[in-house]
N, CA, C and O atoms as CSV, one atom per row, in Angstrom:
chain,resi,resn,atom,element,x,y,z
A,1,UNK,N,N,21.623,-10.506,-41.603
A,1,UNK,CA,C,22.158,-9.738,-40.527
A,1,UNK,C,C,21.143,-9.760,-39.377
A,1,UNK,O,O,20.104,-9.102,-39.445
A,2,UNK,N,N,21.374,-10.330,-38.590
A,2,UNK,CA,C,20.735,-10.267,-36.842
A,2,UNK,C,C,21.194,-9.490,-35.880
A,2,UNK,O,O,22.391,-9.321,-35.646
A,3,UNK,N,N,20.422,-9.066,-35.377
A,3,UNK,CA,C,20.447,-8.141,-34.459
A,3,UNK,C,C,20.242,-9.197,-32.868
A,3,UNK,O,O,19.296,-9.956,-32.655
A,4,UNK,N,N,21.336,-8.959,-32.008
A,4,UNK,CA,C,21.369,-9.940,-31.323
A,4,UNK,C,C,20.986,-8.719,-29.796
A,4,UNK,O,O,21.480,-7.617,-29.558
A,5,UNK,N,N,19.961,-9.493,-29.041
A,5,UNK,CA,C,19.429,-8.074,-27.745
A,5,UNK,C,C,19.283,-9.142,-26.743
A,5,UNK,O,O,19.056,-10.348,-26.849
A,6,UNK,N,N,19.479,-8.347,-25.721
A,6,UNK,CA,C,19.646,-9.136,-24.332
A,6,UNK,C,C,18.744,-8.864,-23.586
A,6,UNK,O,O,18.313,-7.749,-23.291
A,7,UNK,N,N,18.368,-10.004,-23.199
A,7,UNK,CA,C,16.930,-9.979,-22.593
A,7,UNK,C,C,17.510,-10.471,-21.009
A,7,UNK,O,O,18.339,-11.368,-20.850
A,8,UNK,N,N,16.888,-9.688,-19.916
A,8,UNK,CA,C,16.714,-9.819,-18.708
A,8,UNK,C,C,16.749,-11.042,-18.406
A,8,UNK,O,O,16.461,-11.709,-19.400
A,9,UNK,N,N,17.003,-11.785,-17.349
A,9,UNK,CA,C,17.167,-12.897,-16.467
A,9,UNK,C,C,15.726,-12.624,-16.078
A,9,UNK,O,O,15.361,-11.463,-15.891
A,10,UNK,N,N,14.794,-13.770,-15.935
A,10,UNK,CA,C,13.753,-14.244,-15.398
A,10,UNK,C,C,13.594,-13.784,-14.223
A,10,UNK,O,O,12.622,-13.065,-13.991
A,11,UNK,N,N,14.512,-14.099,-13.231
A,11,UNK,CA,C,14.589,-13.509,-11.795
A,11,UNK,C,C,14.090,-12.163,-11.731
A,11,UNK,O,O,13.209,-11.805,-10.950
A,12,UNK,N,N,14.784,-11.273,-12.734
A,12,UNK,CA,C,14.772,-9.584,-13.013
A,12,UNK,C,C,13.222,-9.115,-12.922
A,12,UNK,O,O,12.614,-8.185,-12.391
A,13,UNK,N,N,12.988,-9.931,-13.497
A,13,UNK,CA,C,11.455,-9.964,-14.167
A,13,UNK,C,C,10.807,-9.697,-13.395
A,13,UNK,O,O,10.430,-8.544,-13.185
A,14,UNK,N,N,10.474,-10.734,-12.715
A,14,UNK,CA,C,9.824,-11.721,-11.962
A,14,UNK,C,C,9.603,-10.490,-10.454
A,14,UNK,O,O,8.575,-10.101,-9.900
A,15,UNK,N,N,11.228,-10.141,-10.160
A,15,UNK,CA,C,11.173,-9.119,-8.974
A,15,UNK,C,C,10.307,-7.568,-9.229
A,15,UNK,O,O,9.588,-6.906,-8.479
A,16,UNK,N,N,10.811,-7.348,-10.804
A,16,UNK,CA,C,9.863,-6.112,-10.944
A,16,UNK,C,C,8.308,-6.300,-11.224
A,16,UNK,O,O,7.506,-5.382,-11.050
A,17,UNK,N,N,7.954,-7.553,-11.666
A,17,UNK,CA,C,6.288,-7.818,-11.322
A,17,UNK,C,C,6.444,-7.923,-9.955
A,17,UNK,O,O,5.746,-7.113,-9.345
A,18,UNK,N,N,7.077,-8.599,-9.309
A,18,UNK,CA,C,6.485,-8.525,-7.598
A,18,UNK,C,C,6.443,-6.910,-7.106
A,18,UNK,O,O,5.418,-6.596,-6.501
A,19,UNK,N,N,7.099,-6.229,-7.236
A,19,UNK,CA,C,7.399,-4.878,-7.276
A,19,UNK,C,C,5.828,-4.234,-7.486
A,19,UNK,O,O,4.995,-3.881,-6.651
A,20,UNK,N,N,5.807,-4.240,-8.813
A,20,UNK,CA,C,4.704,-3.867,-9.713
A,20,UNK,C,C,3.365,-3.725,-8.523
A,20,UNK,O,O,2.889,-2.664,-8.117
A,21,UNK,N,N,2.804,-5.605,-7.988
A,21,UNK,CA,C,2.069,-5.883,-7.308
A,21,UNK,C,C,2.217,-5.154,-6.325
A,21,UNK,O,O,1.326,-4.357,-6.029
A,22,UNK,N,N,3.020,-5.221,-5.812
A,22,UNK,CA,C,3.168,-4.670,-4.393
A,22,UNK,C,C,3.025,-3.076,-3.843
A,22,UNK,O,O,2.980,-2.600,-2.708
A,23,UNK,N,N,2.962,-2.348,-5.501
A,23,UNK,CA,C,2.199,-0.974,-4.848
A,23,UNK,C,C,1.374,-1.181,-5.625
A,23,UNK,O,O,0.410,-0.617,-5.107
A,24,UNK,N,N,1.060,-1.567,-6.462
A,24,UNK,CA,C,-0.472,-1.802,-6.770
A,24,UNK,C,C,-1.635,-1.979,-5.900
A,24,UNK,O,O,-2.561,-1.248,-5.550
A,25,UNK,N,N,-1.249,-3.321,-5.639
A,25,UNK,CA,C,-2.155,-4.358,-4.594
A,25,UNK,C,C,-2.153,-3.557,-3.027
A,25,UNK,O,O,-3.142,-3.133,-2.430
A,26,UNK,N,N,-0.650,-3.503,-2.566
A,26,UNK,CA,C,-0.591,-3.456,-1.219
A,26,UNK,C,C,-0.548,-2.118,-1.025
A,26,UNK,O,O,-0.895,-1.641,0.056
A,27,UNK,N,N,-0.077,-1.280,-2.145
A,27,UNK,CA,C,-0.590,0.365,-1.745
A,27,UNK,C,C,-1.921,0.753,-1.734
A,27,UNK,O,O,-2.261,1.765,-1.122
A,28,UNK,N,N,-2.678,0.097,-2.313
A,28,UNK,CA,C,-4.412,0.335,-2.575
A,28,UNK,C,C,-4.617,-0.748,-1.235
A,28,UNK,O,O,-5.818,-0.598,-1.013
A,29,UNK,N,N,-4.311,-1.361,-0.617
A,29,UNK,CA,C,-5.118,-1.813,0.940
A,29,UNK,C,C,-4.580,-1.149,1.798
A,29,UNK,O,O,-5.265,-0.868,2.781
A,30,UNK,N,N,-3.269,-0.697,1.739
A,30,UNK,CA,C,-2.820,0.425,2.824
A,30,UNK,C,C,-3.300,1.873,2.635
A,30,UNK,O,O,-2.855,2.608,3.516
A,31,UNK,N,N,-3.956,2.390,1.880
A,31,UNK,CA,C,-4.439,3.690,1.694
A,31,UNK,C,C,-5.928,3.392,2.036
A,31,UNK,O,O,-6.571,4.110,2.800
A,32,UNK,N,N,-6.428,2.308,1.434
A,32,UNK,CA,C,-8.461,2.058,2.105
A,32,UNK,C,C,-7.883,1.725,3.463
A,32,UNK,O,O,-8.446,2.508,4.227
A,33,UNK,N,N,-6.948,0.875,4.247
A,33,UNK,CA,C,-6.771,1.203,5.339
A,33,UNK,C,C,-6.731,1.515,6.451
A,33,UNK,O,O,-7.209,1.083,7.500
A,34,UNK,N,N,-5.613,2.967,5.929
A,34,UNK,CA,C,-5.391,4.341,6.775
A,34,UNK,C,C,-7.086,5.051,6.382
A,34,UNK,O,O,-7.596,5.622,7.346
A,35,UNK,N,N,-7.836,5.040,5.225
A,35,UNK,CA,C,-8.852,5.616,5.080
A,35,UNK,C,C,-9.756,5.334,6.109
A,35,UNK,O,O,-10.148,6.103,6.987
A,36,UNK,N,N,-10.074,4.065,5.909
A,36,UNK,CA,C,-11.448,3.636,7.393
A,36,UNK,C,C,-10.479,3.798,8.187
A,36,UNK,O,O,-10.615,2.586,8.015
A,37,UNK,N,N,-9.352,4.094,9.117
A,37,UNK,CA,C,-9.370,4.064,10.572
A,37,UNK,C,C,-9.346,5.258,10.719
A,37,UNK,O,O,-9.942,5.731,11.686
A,38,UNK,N,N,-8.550,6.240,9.671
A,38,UNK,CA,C,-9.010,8.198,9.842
A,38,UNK,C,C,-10.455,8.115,9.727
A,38,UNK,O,O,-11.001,9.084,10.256
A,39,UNK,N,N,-11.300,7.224,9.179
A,39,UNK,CA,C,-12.645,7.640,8.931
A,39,UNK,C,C,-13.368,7.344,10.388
A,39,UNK,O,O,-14.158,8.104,10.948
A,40,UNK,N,N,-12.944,6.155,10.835
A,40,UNK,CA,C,-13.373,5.510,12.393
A,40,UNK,C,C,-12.991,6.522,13.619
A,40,UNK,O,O,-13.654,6.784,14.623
A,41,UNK,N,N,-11.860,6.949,13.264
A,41,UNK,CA,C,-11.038,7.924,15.255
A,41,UNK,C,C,-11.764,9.400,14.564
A,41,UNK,O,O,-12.490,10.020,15.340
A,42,UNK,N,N,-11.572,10.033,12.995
A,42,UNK,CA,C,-12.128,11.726,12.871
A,42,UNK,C,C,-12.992,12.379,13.914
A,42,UNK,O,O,-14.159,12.348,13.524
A,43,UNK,N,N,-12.885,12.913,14.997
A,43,UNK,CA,C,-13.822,13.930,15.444
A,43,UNK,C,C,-15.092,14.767,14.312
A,43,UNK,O,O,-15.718,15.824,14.392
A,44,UNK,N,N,-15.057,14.106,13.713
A,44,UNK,CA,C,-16.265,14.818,12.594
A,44,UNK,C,C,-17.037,14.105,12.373
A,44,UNK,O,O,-17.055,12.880,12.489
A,45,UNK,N,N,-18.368,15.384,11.740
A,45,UNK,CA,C,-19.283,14.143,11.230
A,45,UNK,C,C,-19.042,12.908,10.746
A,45,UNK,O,O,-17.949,12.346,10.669
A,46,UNK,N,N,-20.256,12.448,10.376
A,46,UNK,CA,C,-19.719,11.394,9.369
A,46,UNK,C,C,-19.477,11.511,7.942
A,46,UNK,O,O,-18.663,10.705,7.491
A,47,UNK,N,N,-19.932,12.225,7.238
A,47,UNK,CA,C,-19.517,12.733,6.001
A,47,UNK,C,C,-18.307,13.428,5.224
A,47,UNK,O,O,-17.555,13.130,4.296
A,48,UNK,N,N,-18.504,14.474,6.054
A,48,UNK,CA,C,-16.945,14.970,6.637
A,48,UNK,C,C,-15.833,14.094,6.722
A,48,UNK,O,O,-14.838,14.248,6.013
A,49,UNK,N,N,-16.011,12.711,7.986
A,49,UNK,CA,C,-14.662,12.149,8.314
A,49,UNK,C,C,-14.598,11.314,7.099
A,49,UNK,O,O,-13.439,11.060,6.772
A,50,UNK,N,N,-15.747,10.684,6.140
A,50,UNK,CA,C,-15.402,10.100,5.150
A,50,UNK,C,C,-14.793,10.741,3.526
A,50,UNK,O,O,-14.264,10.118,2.606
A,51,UNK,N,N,-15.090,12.064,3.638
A,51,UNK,CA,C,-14.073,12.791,2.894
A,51,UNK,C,C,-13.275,12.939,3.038
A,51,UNK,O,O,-12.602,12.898,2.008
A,52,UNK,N,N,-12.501,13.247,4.312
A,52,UNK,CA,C,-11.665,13.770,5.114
A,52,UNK,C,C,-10.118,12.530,4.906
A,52,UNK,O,O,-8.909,12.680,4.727
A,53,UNK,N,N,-10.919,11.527,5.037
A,53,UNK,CA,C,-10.088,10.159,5.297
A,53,UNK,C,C,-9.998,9.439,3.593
A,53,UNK,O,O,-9.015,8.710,3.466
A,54,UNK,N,N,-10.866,9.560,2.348
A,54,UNK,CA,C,-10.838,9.611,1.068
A,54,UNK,C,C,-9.748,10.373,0.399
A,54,UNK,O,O,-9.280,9.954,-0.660
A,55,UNK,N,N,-9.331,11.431,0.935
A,55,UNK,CA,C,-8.828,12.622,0.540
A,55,UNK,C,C,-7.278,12.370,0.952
A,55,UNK,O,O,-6.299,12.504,0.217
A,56,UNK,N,N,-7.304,11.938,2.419
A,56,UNK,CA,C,-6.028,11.744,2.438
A,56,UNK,C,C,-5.618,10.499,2.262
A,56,UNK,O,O,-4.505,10.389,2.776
A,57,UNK,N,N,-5.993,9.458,1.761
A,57,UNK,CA,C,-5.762,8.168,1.694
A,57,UNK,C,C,-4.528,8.243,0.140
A,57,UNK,O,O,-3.713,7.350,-0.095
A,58,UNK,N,N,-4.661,9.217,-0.518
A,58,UNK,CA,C,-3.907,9.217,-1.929
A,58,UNK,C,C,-2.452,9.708,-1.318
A,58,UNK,O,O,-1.411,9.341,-1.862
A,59,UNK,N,N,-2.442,10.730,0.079
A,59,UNK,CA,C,-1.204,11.136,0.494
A,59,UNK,C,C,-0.415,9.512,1.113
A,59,UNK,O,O,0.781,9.265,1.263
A,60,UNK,N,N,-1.367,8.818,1.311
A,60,UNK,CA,C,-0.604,7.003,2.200
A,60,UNK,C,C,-0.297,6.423,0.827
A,60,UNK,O,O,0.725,5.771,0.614
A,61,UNK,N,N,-1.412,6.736,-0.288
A,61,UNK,CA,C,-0.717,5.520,-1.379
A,61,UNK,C,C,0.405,6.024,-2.168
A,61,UNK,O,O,1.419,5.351,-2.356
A,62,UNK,N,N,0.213,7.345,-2.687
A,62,UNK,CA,C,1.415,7.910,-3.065
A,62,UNK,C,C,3.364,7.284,-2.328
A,62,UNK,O,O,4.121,6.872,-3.207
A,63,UNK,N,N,3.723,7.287,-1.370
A,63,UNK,CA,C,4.684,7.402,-0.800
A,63,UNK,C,C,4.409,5.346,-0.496
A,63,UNK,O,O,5.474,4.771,-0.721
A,64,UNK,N,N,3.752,4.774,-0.253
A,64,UNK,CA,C,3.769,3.183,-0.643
A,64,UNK,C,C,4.355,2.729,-1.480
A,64,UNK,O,O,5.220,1.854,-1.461
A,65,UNK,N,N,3.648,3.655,-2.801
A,65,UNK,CA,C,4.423,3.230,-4.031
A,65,UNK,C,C,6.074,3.197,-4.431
A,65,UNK,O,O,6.823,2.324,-4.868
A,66,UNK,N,N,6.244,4.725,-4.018
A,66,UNK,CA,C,7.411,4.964,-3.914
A,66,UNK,C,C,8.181,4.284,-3.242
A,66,UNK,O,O,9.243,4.029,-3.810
A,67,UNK,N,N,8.003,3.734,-1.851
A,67,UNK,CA,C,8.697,2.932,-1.133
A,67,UNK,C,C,8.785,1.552,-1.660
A,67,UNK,O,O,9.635,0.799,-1.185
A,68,UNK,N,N,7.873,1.090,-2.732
A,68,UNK,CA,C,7.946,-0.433,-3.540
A,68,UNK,C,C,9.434,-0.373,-4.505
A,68,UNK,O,O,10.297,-1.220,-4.735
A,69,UNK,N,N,9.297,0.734,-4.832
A,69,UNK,CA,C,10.401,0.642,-6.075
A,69,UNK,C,C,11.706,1.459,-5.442
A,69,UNK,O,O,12.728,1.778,-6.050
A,70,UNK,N,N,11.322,1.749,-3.802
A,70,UNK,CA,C,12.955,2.667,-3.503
A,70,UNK,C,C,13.538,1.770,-2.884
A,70,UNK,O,O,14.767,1.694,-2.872
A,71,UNK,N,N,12.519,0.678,-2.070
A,71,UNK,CA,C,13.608,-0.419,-1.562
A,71,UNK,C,C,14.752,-1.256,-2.039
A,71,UNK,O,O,15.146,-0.795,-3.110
A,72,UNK,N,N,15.314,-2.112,-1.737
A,72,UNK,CA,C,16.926,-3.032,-2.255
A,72,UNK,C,C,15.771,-4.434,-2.638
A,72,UNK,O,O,16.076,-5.360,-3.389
A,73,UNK,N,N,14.736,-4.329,-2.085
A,73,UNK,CA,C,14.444,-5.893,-2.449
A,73,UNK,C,C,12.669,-5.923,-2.481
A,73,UNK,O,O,11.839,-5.325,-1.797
A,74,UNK,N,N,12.502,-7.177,-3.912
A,74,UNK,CA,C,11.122,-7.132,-3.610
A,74,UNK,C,C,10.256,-7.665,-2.087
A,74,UNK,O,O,9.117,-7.345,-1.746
A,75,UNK,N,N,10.983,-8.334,-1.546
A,75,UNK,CA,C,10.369,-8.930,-0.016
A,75,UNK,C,C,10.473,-7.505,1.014
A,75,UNK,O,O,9.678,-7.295,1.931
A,76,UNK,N,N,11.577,-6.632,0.665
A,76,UNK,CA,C,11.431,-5.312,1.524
A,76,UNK,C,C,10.264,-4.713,1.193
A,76,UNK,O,O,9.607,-4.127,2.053
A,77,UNK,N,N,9.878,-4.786,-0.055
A,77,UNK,CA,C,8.706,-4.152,-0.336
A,77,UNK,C,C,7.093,-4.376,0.292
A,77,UNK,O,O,6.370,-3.564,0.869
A,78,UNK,N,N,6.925,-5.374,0.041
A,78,UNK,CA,C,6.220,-6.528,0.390
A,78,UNK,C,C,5.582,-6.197,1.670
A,78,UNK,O,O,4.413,-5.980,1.991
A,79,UNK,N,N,7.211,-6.236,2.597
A,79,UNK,CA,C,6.896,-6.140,4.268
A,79,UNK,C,C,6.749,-4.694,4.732
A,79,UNK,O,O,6.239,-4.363,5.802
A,80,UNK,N,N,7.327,-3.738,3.667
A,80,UNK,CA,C,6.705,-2.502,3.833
A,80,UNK,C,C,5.588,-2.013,3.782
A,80,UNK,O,O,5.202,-0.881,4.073
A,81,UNK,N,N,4.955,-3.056,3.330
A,81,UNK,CA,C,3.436,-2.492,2.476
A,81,UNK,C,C,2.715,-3.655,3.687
A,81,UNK,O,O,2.944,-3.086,4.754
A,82,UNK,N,N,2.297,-4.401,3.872
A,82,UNK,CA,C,1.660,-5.426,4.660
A,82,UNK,C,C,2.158,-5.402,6.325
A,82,UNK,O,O,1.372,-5.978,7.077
A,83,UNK,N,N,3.147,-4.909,6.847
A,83,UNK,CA,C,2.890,-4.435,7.869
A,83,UNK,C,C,2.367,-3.331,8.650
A,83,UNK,O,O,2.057,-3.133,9.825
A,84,UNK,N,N,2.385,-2.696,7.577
A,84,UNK,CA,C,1.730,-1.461,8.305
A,84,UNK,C,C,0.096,-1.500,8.323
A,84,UNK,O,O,-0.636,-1.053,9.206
A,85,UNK,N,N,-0.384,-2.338,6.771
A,85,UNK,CA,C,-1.726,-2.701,6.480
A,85,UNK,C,C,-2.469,-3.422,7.791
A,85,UNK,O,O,-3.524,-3.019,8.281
A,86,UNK,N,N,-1.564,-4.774,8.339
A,86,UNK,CA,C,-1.753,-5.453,9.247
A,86,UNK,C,C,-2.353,-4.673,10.202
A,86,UNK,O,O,-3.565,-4.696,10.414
A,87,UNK,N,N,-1.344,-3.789,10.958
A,87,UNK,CA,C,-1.354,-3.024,12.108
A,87,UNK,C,C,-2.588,-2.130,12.157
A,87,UNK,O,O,-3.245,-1.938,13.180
A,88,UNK,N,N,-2.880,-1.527,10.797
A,88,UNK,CA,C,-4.103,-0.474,10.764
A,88,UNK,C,C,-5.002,-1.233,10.903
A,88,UNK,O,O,-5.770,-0.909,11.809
A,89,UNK,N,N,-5.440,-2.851,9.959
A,89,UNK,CA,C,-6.609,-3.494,10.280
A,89,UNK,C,C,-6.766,-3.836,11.832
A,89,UNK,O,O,-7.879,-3.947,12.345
A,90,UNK,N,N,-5.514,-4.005,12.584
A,90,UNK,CA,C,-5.868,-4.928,13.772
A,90,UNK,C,C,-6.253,-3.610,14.488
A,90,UNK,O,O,-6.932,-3.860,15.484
A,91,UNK,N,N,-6.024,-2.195,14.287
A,91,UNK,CA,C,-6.581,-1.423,14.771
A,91,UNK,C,C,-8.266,-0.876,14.463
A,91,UNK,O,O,-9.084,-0.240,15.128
A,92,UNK,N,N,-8.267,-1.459,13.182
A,92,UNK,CA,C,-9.546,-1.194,13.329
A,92,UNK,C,C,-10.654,-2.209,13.847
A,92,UNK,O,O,-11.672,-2.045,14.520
A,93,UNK,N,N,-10.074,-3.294,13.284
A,93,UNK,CA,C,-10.892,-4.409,14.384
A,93,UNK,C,C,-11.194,-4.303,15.588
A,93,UNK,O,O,-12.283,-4.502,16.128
A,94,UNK,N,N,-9.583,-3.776,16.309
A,94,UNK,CA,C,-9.978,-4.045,17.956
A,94,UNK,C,C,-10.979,-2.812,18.045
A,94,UNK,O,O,-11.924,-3.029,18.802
A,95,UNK,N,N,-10.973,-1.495,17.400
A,95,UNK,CA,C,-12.191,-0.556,17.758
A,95,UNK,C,C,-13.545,-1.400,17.185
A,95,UNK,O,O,-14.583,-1.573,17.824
A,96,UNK,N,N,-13.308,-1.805,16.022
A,96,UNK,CA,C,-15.076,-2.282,16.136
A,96,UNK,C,C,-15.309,-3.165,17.248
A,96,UNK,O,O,-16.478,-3.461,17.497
A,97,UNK,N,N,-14.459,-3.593,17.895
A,97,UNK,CA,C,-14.473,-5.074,18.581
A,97,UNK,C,C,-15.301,-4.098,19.871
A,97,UNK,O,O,-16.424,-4.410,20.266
A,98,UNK,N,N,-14.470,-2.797,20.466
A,98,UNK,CA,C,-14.769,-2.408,21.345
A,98,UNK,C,C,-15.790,-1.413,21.447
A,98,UNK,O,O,-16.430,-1.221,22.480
A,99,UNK,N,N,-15.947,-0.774,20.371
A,99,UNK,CA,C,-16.844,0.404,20.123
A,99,UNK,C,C,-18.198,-0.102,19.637
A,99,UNK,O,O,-19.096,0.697,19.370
């Protein structure tokens, strides 16, 4: 007697590891981030703005994640997570660039 079980399509898979990655990976560079550029603009010390910006960096990865697995698609995910990453680095660049 066999027990016959149905196993997922590869594709299935494949989208929930990209998934997986994508708040893994891209929620942990979008939360260090938002961290150094709250840590770079804070009106505070420096100790301070690096707590300050540590502290809230879990409120950016939290809701990343969520947005990996609430989207319709793993590429929505993806571009949810890496554009915004983009935008914060090119912001922090152009301040080191200028500051």
């Amino acid at each position: 007697m066999s027990i016959r079980t149905r196993t997922l399509p590869a594709s299935v898979r494949l989208a929930v590891a990209s998934r997986v990655l994508a708040a893994a990976l891209g929620g942990y560079m979008l939360a260090a981030l938002s961290s150094v550029c709250l840590t770079q603009f804070a009106p505070l010390p420096r100790a301070e703005a690096v707590v300050l910006g540590m502290t809230l960096s879990f409120l950016i990865y939290l809701p990343a994640v969520l947005w990996c697995f609430a989207c319709r698609s793993a590429w929505r995910a993806w571009v949810g997570v890496l554009v915004p990453s983009a935008a914060l680095a090119a912001v922090y660049a152009a301040a080191r660039w200028w500051l």
